[in-house]
N, C-alpha and C positions, 0 to 999 in steps of 0.2 A: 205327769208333772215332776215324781221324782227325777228322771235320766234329765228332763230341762233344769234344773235345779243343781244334780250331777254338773249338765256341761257349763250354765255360768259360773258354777262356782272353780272349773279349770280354767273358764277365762280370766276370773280374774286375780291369778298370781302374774306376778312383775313381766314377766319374760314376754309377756303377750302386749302390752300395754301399747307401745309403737307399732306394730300391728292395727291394733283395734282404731289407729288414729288417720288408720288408712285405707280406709272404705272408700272406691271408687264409685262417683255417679256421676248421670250426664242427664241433663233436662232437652226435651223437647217440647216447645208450646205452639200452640197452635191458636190461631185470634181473626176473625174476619177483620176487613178495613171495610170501615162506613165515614160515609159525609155527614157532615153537621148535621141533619136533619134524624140522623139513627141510621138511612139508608144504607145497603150494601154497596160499596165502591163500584163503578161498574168501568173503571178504566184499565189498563194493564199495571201490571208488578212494573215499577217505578223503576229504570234502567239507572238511575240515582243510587240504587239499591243492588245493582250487581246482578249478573246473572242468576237464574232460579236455579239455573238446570248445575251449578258448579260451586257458586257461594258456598264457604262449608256450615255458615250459620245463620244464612240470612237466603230462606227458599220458599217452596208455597204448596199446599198439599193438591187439594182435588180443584180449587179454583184460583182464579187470577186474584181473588179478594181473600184467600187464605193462607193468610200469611205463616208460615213454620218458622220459629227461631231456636237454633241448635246451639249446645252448647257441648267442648270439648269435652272430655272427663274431668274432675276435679275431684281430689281428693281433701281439699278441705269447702266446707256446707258455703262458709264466705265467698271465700272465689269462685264456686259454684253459680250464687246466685250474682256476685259482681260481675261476672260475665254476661248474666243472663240480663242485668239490668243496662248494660253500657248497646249491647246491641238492641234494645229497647228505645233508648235514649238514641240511639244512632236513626233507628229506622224511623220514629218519629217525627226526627228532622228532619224526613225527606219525603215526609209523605203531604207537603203542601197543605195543612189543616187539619189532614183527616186523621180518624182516630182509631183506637182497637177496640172492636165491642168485648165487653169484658164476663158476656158469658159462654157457657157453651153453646145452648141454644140458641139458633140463628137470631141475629134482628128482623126489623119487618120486611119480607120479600116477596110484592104481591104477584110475582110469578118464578117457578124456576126457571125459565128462558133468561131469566135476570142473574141468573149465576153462572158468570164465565170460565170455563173451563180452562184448566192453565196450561199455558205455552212454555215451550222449552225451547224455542228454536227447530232449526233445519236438519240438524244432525240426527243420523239414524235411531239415538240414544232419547235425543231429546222427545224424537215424533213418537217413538214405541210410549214415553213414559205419559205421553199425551192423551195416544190411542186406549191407553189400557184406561186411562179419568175416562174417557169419549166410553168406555164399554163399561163401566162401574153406573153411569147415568143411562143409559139404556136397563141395566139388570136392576139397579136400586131407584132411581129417580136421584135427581140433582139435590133435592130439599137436604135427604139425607146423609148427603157427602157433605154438605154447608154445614153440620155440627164439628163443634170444635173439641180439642182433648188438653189431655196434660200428659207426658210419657217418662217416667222416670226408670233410668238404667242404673244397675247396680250389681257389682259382684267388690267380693271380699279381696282382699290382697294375699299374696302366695306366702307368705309367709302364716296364715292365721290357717292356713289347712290343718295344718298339725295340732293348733289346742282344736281344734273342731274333731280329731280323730280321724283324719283323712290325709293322705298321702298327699302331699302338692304336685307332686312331680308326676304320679300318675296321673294322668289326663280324663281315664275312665271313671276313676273312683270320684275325679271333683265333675265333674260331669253327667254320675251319677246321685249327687248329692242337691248336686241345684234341680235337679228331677225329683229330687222329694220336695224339696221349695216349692216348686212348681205345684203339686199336691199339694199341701200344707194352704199355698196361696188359695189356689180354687173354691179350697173348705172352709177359710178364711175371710174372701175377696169382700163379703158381703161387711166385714167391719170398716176396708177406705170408702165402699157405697155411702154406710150411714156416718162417718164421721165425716168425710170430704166430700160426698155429694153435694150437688150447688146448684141443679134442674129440676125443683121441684114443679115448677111452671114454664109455660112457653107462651108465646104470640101465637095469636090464632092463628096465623097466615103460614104458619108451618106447617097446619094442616089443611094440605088442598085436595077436596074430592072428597072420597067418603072417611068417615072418621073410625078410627079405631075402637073397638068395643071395649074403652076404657071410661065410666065414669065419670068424668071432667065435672069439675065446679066452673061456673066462669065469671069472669067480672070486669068492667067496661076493654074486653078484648084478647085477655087473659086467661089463659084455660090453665089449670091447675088439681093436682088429686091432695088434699090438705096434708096426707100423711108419707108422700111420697118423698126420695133422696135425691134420685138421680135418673127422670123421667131419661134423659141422655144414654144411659145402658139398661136402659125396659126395650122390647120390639120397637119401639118410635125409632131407636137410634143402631146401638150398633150390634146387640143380638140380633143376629141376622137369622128369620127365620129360614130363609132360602139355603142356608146352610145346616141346619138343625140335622138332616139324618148325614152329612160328613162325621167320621169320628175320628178324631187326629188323637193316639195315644199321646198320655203324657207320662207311662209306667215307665220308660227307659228311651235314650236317645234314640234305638235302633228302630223301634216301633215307633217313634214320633218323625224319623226322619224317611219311614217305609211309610207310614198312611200319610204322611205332607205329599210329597211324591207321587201317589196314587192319585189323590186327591185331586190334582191340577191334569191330569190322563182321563178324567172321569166324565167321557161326552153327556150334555146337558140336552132335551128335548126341545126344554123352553130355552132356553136361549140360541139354540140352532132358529129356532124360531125368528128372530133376532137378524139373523144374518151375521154374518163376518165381512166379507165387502158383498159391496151391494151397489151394481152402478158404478162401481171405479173407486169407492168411499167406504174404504172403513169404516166400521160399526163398535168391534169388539177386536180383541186378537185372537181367539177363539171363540168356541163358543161349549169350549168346556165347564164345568163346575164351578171351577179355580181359571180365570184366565192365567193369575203368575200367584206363586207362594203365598205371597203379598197380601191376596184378596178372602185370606184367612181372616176371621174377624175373630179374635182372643182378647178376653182380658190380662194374658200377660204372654210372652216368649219367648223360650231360648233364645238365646245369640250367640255368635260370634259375626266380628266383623268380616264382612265378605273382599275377597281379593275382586280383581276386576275382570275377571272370567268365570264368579260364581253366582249358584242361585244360594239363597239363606240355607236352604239343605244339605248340600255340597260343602258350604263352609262350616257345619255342623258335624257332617259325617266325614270332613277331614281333620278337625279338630278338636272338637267336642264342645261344650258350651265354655261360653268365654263372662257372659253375663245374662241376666233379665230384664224383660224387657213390661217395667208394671204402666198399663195401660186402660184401667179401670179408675180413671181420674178424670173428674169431673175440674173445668178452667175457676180457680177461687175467685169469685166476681169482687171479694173485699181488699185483694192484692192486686196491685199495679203489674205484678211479672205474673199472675194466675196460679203462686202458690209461695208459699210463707216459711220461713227457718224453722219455725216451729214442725210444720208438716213433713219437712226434709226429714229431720230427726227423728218423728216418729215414726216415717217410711223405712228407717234404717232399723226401729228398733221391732218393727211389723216383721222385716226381711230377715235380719240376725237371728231372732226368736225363730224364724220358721225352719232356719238353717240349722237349730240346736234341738230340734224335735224331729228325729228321720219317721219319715210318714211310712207307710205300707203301699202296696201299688195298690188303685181304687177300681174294685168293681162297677156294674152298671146301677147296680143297686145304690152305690154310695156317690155316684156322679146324677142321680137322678133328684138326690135332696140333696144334696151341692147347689143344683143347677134351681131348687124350689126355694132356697134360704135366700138366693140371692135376689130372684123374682119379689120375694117374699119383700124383700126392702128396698130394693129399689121402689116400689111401687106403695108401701106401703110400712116402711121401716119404724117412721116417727110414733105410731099405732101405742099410746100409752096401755103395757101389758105383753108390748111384742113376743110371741111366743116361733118359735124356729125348731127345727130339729136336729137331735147332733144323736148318732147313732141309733137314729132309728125312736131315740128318747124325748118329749117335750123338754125345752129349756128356756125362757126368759131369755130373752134380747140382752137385757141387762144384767141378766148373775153373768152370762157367758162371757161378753163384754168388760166386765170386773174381775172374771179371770185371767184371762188374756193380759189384762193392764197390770195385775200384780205380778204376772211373772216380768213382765216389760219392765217393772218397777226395778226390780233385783238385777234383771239386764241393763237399767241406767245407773245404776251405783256402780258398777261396773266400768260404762264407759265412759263416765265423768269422774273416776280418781284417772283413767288411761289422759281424759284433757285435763284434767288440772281446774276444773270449774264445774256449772252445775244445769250445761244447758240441755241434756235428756232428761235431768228431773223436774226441770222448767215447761220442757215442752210436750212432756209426758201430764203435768199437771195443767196445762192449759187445754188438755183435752180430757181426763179424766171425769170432770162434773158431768159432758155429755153422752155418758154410759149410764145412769140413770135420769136423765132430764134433755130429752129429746129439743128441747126447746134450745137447747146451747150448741146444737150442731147447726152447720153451714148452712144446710137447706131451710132450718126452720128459719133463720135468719132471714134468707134470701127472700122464703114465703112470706114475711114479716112486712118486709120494706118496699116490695112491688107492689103488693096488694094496697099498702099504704098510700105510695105515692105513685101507682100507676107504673105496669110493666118498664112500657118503653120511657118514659119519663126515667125512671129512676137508675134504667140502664147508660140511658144518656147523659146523665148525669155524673156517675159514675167512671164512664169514660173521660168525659172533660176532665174530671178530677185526675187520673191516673196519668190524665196527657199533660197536665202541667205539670204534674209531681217529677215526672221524667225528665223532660223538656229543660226543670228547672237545676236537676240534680249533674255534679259534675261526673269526668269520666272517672273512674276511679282504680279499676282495672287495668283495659284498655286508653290508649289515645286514637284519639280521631285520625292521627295519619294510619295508626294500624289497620283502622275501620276502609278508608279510603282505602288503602294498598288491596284491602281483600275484594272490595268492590271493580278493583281495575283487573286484578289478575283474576280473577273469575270469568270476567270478560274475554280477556286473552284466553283462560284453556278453553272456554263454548266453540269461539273463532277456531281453534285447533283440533278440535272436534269433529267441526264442520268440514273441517278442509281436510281432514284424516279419514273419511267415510271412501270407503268405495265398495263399489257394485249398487246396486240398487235396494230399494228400503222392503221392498218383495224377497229380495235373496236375503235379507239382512233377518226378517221376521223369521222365514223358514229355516235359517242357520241357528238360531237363535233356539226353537222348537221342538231340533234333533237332537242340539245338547252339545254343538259345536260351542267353540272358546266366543264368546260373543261377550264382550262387557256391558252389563245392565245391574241396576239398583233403582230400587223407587221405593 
């Protein structure tokens, strides 16, 4: 705690102040469409709404009913979420009634055949990003691709390398420092579980077949563990055990960007099993490990953005990390955009803080109670007495939690004289009571008022409220013609996509395979 103590206290003389007001992030939400009824939409992504496969902020992840809404970078939290709220209000408008379910956990779906897999169109690009949802529903089942997320991106401005003790200009050394982030986050993750978890319950109908040897309370339909966070990152969701013996270092890029790599080369028994085409029809795109990078299931990621002849590894190991990629967010069922200014901020001051404590590279030792702290509360966090481990030591859920928040604290006096106001101490203290009163965090909330008034009832509820609240609010960011312009030229580059393909989608996959220049992202 001293060297943390050390680094905020370089942050904050004068010279840093503009800097510190320049924290870049970018939101990705993710939200099923359901009809009045709660149901899952079962029509196609609204051509009203622009192409999936092109729109830069308006796409759809594993299904035609899961809608992703992206947002540029922003360097201020405002235009951040003004953005996030205008394409909100935009796609609302065009979705004919229907609504965004506003948790992670799917709504009622009494079968996964009911969950349409999303279309990209004709193009080489489009059918690969198709085939590989078509081969994630084979290896995982549909139910679990239908859970939705929150994804927050974030790396510091070049200019704040230097009070951080880091070269900017070198490439390795900030690249090696977001690699201690990365650590720090891991041994951390377990504090956005129990403050932002929002899954402590589901519909029954998400579990089809035999049920998990988890516990469950139930009540008229509702399964629920009473102390759980974020039933959404337990095995239900995206701790994927099928990947459990992969080990992707995150000690240095060179190791993380040599076992990503391996990893996707790694032939699979069972899913050869599987088939790849079978009959003329694709199954999978392979039927290794890893079909593509992608299918890495992490709660957080290096990045850099990819050129259009890379894989995320390629533009890693030709540039170094660019930003993070935090992905252990549960969709806040109480916000209309699935997450709040307040949480922006305390993401920032989660991320800064971890960037001001350089971690040690982590043994299997210390990634083995990493990986039981977080088990630990996802499933059973809210546990009045929570006890965890942190080196190997017992420690209360809440003394650890009340550490954490007081360095944070000294980190927002920091970067509220850099704004000129008092919104990290605001939003730092709208979360502080729920480090010792488990009852004031997200989950215990959510457990609160379904149980109350009935899961789906109060989801649907919820929804209508957030669809008029949109619906009602002006643009304030954006204009409508800007929304409109992206929706048409979206259109036009799919069209030029399309007509730009040549050879065939056979030569395209294997070209693609050997590590020829092939353009893909998904």
């Amino acid at each position: 705690m001293n060297a943390f103590n050390t680094a905020v206290e370089r942050l904050s003389h004068p010279q840093w102040q503009e800097a510190l007001r320049g924290f870049n992030r970018g939101i990705e939400r993710e939200a099923l469409r359901i009809d009045a009824k709660g149901f899952l939409a079962q029509n196609p992504h609204p051509q009203s709404l622009g192409s999936a496969l092109t729109h830069p902020w308006i796409t759809t992840d594993f299904s035609e009913a899961l809608m992703e809404l992206i947002t540029p970078v922003y360097q201020d939290p405002d235009a951040l979420l003004a953005h996030l709220a205008d394409t909100h209000s935009y796609v609302l408008r065009h979705l004919d009634g229907q609504r965004l379910w506003p948790l992670s956990m799917p709504c009622f779906i009494d079968s996964a055949q009911n969950i349409p897999i999303a279309q990209y169109g004709t193009s080489h690009t489009g059918r690969m990003k198709t085939l590989y949802r078509v081969g994630l529903e084979h290896r995982y089942g549909a139910m679990m691709q239908a859970i939705a997320g929150l994804h927050f991106n974030f790396s510091v401005p070049k200019a704040l390398w230097e009070a951080l003790g880091v070269d900017g200009e070198d490439q390795d050394a900030v690249s090696e420092r977001y690699f201690s982030l990365l650590r720090y986050y891991k041994r951390h993750v377990w504090v956005l579980a129990y403050l932002f978890g929002s899954s402590p319950s589901l519909c029954g109908s998400f579990l089809q077949g035999p049920r998990p040897a988890l516990e469950f309370e139930e009540r008229d339909g509702t399964l629920y563990l009473p102390y759980a966070t974020s039933l959404r990152m337990s095995d239900l969701g995206y701790t994927n055990k099928a990947q459990d013996k992969l080990k992707v270092s995150i000690n240095s890029l060179e190791e993380y960007v040599r076992d990503l790599k391996n990893a996707i080369s790694i032939p699979s028994e069972e899913y050869a099993r599987i088939g790849v085409k079978v009959n003329g029809e694709y199954r999978q795109l392979n039927a290794n490990v890893l079909q593509i990078e992608n299918e890495l299931y992490s709660p957080v990621r290096p990045k850099r953005t990819t050129g259009p002849e890379e894989t995320p590894s390629d533009a890693l190991a030709r540039g170094g990390v660019e930003y993070v990629e935090v992905r252990a967010l549960d969709v806040n069922p109480f916000e209309p955009l699935g997450i709040s200014r307040d949480q922006v901020l305390l993401l920032d001051l989660f991320l800064l803080g971890g960037l001001l404590e350089v971690q040690r590279p982590c043994d299997d030792e210390q990634l083995a109670e990493q990986k039981a702290n977080f088990g630990e509360v996802v499933l059973d966090g809210r546990r009045p007495g929570k006890m965890l481990q942190r080196d190997g030591q017992p420690i209360a859920l809440a003394d650890w939690m009340s550490e954490l928040m007081d360095g944070w604290s000294r980190l927002a006096e920091v970067l509220d004289v850099a704004n000129g106001d008092d919104r990290y101490a605001q939003a730092l203290a709208s979360w502080r009571g729920a480090a010792r009163d488990p009852d004031q965090t997200l989950s215990a909330k959510v457990l609160a008022e379904s149980l109350a008034e009935g899961h789906g009832h109060w989801a649907s509820r919820i929804a209508d409220e957030h669809r008029e609240a949109l619906l009602n609010r002006p643009y304030t960011l954006l204009t409508e013609s800007q929304l409109d312009t992206a929706v048409s030229q979206s259109m036009l580059d799919q069209l030029a996509r399309e007509q730009g393909d040549v050879g065939s989608f056979d030569q395209f996959l294997a070209a693609y395979f050997e590590g020829q220049d092939i353009p893909f992202n998904d």
